[in-house]
N, C-alpha and C positions, 0 to 999 in steps of 0.2 A: 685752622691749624697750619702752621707754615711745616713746610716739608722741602726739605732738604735733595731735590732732583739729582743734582750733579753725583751727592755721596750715595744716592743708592744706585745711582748707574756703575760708578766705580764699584763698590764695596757690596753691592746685591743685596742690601741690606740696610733698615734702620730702625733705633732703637727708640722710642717714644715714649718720655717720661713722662709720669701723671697721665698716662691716657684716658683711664676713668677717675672721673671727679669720686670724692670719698661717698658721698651718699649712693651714687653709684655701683661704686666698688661694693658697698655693704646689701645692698640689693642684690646683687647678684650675687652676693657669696651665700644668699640666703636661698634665693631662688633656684641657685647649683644645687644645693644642699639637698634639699627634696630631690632634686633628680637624680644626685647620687642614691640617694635610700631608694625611689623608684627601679635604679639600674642593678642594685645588688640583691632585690627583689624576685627582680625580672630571671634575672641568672641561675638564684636557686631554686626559684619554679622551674628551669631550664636543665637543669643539670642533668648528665650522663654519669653512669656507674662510676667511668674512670675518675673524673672532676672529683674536686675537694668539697669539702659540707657545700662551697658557697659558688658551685659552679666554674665556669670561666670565668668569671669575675677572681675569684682567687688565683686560679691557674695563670693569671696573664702578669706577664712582667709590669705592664701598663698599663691598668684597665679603662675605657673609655666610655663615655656616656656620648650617648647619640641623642641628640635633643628631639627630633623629629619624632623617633620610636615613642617617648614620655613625657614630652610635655603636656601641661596640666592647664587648667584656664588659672590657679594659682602662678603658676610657673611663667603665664605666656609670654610675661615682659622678658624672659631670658630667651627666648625665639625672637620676639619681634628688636632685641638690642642688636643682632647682629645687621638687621638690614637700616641701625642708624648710621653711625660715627665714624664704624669699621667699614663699611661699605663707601661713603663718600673721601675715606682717604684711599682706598682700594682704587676708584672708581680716578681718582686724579693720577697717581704713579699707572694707573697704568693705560691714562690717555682716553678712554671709554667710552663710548655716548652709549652704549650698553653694556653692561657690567651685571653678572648674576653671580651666586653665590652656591658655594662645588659644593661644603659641608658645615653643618652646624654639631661641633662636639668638645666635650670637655675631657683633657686628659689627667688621670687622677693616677695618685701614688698606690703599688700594690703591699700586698701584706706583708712580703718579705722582702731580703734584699736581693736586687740582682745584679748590679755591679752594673758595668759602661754598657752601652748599644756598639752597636756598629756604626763605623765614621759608614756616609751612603747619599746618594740625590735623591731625591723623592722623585724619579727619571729612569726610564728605560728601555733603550738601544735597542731590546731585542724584540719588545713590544709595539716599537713607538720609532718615529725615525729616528736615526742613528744625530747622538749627541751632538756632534760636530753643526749638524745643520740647523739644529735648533737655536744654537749659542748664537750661530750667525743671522738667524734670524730676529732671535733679539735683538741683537745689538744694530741691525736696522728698521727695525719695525718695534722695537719696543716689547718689557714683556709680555704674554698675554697670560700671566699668572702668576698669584701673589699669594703667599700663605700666612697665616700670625699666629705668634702666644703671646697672649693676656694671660698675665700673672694675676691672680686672685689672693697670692700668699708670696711676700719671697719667695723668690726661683731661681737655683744658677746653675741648674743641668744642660743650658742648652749653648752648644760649641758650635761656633761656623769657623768655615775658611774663607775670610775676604777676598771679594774678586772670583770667586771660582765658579760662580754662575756664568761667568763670560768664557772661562777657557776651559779645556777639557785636562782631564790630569797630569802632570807630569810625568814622566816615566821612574821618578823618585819617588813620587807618591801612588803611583800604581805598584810598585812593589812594595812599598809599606803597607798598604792593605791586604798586597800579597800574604807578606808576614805574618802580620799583625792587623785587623781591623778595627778594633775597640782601643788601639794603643793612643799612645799621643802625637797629634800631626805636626809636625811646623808652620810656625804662622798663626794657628788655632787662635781664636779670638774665643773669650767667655761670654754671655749674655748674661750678665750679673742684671735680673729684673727683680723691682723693689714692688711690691705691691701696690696693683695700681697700671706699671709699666707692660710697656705691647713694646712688642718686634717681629716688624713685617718685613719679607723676605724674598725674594725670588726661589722660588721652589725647585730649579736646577741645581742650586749651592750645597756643597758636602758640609752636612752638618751629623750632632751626634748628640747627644744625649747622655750625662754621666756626672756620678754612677745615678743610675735608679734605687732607691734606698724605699722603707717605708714611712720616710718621712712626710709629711703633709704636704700634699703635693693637690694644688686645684689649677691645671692651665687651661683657657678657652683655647681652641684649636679649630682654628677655620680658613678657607680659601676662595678666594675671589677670579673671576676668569673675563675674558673679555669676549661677550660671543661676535665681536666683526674680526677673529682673529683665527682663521680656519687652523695654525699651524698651534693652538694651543692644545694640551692633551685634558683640558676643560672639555664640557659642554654635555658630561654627562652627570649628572648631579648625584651627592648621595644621600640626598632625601627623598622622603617619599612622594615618587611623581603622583602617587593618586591622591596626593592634598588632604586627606583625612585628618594630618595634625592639624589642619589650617582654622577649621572650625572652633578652637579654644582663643584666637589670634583676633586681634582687633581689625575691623573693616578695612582697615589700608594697607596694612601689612596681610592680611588673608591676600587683597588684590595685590600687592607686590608679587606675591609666590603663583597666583594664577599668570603674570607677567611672563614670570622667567618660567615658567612652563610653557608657556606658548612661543614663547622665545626658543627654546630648547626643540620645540617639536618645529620650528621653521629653521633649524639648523638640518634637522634629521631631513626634512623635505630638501635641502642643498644638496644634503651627500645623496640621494636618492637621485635628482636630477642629473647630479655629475657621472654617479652610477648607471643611468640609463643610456646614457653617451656612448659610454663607453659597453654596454651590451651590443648598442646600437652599431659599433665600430665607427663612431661619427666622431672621427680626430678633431674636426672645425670646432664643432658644436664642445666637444671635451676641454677643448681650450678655454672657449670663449666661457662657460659653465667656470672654469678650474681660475680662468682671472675673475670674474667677481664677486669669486670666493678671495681670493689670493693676489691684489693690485700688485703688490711689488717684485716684478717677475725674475732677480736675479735671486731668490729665493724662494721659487715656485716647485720648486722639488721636493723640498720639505713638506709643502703642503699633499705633493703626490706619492710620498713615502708615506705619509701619515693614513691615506685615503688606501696607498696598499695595505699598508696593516690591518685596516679595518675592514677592506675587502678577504681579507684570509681568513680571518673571522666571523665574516658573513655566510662563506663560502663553508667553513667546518662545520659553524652552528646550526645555518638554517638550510646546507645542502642538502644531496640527498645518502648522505650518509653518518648525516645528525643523529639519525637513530638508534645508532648501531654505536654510537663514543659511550667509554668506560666513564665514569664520575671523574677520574683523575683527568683523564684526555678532553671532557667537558671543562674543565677545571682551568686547563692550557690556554686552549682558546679566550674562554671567557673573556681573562686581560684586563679585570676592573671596571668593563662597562656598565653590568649591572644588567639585571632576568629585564628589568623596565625595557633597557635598550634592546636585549636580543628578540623579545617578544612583538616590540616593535617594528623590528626587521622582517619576522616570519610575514609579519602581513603586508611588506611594500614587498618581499622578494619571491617568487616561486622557490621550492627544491634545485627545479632546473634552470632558473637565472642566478642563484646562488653559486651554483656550480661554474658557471660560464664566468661569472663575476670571478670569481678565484682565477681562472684560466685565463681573464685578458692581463690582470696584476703580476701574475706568474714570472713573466720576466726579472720585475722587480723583486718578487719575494726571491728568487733564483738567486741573483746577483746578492742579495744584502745577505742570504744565506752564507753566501760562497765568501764574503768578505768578513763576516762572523764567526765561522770555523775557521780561517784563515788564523784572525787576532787570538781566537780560543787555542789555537795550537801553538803560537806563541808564547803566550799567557803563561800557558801550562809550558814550557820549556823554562820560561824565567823562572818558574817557581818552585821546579823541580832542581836547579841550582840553587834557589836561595836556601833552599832547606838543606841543600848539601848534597844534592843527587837519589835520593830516598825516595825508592819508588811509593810506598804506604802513603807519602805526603805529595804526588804528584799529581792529584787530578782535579784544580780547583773548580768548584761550583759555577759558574758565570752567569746564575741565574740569581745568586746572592745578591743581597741590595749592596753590598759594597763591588762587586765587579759586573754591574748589569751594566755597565758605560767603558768599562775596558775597550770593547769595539766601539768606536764612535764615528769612526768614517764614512762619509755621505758616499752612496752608489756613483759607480763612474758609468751610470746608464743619464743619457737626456732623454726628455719629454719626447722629442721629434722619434727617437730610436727607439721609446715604448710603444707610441703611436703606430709605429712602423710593420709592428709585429701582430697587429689588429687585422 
């Protein structure tokens, strides 16, 4: 397939007509099909008092199937499609001589209507290092993450902003969101997909979704990561690390997915080595660890904002005062890694290297702290004007997916003056 390099670097974005051939298409409309009944199944043997007859499956705006959880030895071709066609053009945009796969899911129409999403990155500053650095790391290293919908039906709910994987928001369209989040953006581009049709994305882009209706809605939804690319917020998969679907899966794709497991768990052994470094206070050895993760060093910050995050999280999870967190305060932490990754952690970290691990980062999480409340109290000044001064409307969320990038500014800490503090 020829692919179009230039326009997705500009536009973060492309649109791929016919991507599945029609016999294709119909395979897999059939093979979803079971997994949809498998998934609404699953729900209402699931359900809580509050939930509807049909579970969370009814309650969600969007409901989604997870292929991992139900696939069937009927079904397998709909697991093993994702590591053919979508993979090797994953695998070219985004450069890769290893390339693994974040999720296998289908996003399905719910029972009623619910109107627009929220415009949002699939990105977050507060989680993750701060947007700014990441932009910039793309745009010299390339992305290390790429997302798609495969249309399985007509689809035209999904809206990007071109270009906006590369820059961070305007200050015109941070208060639009202020406003208004589900409104309409300028610029907005449609994805008018015909069935059949993919659009694969860089997953930094403000996109949205609208309206959601109960119309017939079947989109594949999956993402692609690059694991040579330490500053990507890939590498932790959300299927299941213990392989258990793998056994309905034909011989070569079963060993694909053994691949990118052990590919995955020689990334976790990276941050472990880097992490010992730095227990160690061994600034030399941190570097030399942090460039063969990270060659290209005017962008190695990003990789050491990224490593603090996950260090604060090491540090809450598996410190020594793991024990003692609320569900909601475990909930904080977490951050999308997944029980797979934390449990992981309990057995490369002590209580007490957990702890120390959080204290050499500390600098960093300090400073990006301080620069987050900063933009937060800003934020929250603009928007307390836009609304007219009304105190009841002055305390926006920043943890919403539409203002979790409002702070986007990289730490004005260097490598040498974290080092320093060791």
């Amino acid at each position: 397939m020829q692919l179009d390099h230039e326009r997705f670097g500009r536009d973060g974005f492309l649109i791929l007509r016919g991507f599945l051939e029609p016999d294709e298409l119909h395979e897999l409309r059939l093979g979803f099909d079971v997994l949809v009944q498998l998934s609404q199944e699953q729900s209402r043997r699931e359900r809580t008092p509050d939930q509807p007859i049909g579970g969370a499956w009814q309650a969600a705006a969007q409901p989604r199937v997870k292929v991992d959880d139900l696939v069937t030895a009927e079904t397998a071709h709909v697991a093993g499609w994702f590591i053919g066609k979508p993979l090797g053009v994953s695998t070219e945009l985004l450069g890769a001589k290893r390339a693994g796969i974040g999720s296998l899911e289908l996003m399905v129409s719910a029972v009623w209507d619910f109107g627009a999403t929220d415009w949002h990155r699939d990105y977050c500053s507060n989680y993750l290092a701060p947007l700014a650095g990441v932009q910039r790391d793309l745009a010299i290293n390339g992305p290390p993450y790429v997302q798609w919908n495969v249309a399985l039906y007509d689809d035209d709910l999904f809206w990007v902003i071109p270009g906006s994987h590369a820059n961070p928001d305007s200050e015109q369209l941070k208060e639009q969101l202020l406003r208004d989040c589900r409104g309409e953006m300028p610029g907005a581009f449609q994805a008018d997909l015909k069935a059949g049709d993919a659009i694969v994305y860089a997953a930094y882009m403000q996109h949205q979704g609208s309206p959601y209706t109960s119309r017939m809605r079947r989109v594949i939804h999956m993402g692609y990561y690059d694991f040579d690319k330490i500053s990507s917020f890939g590498h932790h998969p959300h299927w299941n690390m213990d392989l258990e679907f793998t056994r309905h899966l034909a011989p070569a794709a079963r060993e694909w997915f053994e691949q990118q497991a052990a590919w995955t768990m020689q990334c976790r052994d990276q941050y472990e080595r880097i992490f010992r470094t730095a227990l160690e206070r061994d600034g030399a050895a941190f570097v030399r660890e942090l460039a063969a993760a990270h060659p290209e060093v005017s962008c190695r910050m990003v990789a050491v904002a990224h490593l603090c995050r996950m260090a604060e999280k090491v540090a809450g999870l598996c410190g020594t005062g793991a024990a003692e967190l609320s569900e909601a305060e475990r909930s904080g932490f977490e951050g999308g890694f997944g029980e797979h990754f934390w449990s992981d952690m309990r057995g490369r970290f002590t209580p007490a290297e957990a702890d120390e691990l959080g204290k050499r980062f500390a600098p960093l999480t300090a400073q990006m702290a301080a620069d987050r409340e900063c933009s937060n109290v800003h934020y929250t000044e603009v928007h307390r004007n836009l609304m007219g001064g009304t105190g009841a409307a002055s305390s926006p969320d920043f943890y919403t997916r539409p203002l979790r990038t409002h702070y986007h500014q990289m730490p004005d800490l260097t490598l040498d003056e974290l080092i320093a503090t060791w």
